[in-house]
C-alpha positions, -999 to +999 in steps of 0.1 A: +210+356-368+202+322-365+231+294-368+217+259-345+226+226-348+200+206-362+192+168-347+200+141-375+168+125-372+152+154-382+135+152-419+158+184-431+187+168-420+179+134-432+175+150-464+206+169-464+223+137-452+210+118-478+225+148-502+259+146-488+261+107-491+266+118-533+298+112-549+315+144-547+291+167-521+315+164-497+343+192-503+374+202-483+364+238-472+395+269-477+421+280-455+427+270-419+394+245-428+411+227-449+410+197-432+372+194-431+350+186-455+312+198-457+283+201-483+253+225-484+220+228-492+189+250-494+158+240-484+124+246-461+133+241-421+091+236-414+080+272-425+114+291-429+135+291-455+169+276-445+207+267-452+220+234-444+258+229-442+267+190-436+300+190-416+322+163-411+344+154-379+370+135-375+369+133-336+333+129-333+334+095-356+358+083-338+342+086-306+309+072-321+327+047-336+343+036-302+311+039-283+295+019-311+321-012-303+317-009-267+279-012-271+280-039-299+298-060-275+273-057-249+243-066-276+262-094-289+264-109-251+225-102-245+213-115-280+232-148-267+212-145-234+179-146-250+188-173-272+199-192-238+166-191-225+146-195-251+163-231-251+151-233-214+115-217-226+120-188-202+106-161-221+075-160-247+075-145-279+061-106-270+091-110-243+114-110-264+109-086-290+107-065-264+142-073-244+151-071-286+137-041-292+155-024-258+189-041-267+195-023-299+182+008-287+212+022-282+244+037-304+224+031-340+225-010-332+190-016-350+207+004-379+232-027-387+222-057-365+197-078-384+171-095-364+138-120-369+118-126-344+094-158-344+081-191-335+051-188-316+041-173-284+056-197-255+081-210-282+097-178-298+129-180-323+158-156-328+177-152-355+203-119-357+237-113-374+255-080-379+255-066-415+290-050-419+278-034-454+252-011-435+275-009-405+297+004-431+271+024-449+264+039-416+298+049-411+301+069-444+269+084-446+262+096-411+286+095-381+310+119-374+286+143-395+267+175-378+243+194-399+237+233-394+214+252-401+214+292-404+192+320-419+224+334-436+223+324-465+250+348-476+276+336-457+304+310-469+298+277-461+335+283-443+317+310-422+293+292-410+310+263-401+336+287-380+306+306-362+289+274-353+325+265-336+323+301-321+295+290-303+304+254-297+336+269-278+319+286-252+295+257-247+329+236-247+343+259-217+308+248-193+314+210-205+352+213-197+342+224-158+319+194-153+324+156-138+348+141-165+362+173-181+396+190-191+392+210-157+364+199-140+354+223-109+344+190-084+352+178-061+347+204-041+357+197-005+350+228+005+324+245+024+328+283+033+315+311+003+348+324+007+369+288+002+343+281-028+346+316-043+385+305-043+379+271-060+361+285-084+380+313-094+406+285-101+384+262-116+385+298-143+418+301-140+428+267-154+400+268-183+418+302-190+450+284-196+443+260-213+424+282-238+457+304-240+478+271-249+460+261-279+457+296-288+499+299-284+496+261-303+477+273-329+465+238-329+433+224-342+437+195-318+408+194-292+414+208-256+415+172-243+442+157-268+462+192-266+463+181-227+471+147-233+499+162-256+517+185-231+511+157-206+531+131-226+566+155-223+581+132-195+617+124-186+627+094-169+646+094-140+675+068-138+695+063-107+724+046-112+747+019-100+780+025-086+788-003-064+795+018-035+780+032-001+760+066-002+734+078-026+735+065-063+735+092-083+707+098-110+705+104-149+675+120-166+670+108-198+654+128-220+619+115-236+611+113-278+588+136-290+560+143-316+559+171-336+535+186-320+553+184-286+586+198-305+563+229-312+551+233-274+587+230-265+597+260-284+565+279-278+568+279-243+603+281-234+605+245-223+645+241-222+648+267-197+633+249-170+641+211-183+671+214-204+678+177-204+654+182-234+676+195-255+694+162-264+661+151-279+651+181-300+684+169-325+668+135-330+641+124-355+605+137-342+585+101-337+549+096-353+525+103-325 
């Protein structure tokens, strides 16, 4: 069968995006999906007759969101740039739309930043502001959304969305092992096969666990923030002051926890090798 994916500048997925952006299209899907919403449609793909399921995620829009700051600031710094030298007539009209053009290239900035180029050729004007009502409609109608498309067009729009993250998994695992991952296999300072055989082989073994803790989890958190979860159960160590000669004796104090850290501590047997976290499973769990 066929279940892909589909780029959102694609004209299917426009269309089903544009579909989705209805009152009401968007539904929560049933069971252990119930925290995602999604809309469907079917509808040529070119020449095949297709199913498109628009999928929302929380996690992706916020990344988008975040890269979308981080590259608004940078615009905002280089629109005020051009707009220093064209007081110093240091660049000419074609120059500029150009540099314009290039600036807002990235993250969906032409999408929401206005801009008028004009003026004449060795005297060009700028004009730009940033429209937070299609900055907004942006937001709503199209990040944080994937849309999939399968030949199944039997299948519960539930189903497909939980093969597509079948799939998505296993390409997760390769993305987990490279530069900037979960468990990234460099740097490798090695440089016998045998010593690289070794480091990758526990390159594996680390993907495997942490596979095997969100399965003990049962978590729909992503790898990373599962990580960053298990990570964050630290105890301080406090030593003491008595006043008098020798070493100062120590106190751990226990940390406060989420609820999702509560669970890890009772799924894996925590206590028994740090039970100074006892004290801390009586209290109130904290909002993460």
């Amino acid at each position: 069968y066929s279940l892909i994916s589909l780029p959102l500048g694609h004209k299917a997925s426009e269309a089903a995006l544009q579909m989705a952006a209805d009152r009401g299209a968007m539904k929560p899907l049933p069971g252990k999906l119930s925290h995602v919403r999604a809309a469907r449609m079917r509808t040529k793909v070119g020449e095949l007759d297709r199913t498109l399921v628009v999928v929302e995620s929380e996690e992706l829009l916020k990344g988008q969101k975040r890269g979308i700051a981080v590259a608004l600031r940078k615009a905002k710094k280089e629109l005020r740039k051009f707009e220093r030298l064209i007081e110093k007539g240091r660049i000419t009209h074609s120059q500029l739309e150009q540099r314009v053009q290039k600036t807002l290239a990235r993250e969906h900035l032409s999408t929401f930043v206005v801009t008028n180029v004009g003026g004449t050729d060795k005297a060009p004007t700028l004009r730009w502001r940033v429209d937070d009502a299609l900055r907004r409609h942006l937001e709503q109608t199209r990040l944080g959304r994937r849309v999939l498309c399968t030949d199944r067009h039997n299948w519960s729009t539930a189903r497909i969305v939980s093969g597509f993250r079948g799939q998505w998994n296993v390409e997760e695992l390769f993305r987990r092992a490279k530069k900037g991952g979960v468990v990234p296999w460099g740097p490798s300072h090695q440089w016998t096969d045998g010593a690289l055989r070794l480091h990758t082989f526990a390159t594996v073994l680390g993907l495997m666990l942490v596979s095997l803790a969100r399965l003990a989890l049962k978590t729909d958190a992503s790898a990373r923030q599962t990580m960053k979860n298990l990570g964050d159960i630290r105890a301080t160590l406090v030593r003491t002051a008595t006043g008098k000669p020798g070493r100062r004796p120590t106190v751990m104090l226990a940390p406060e926890l989420t609820t999702q850290q509560r669970r890890a501590v009772k799924v894996f047997d925590l206590e028994r090798w740090f039970p100074t976290i006892l004290s801390c499973m009586t209290r109130e769990a904290v909002d993460p």
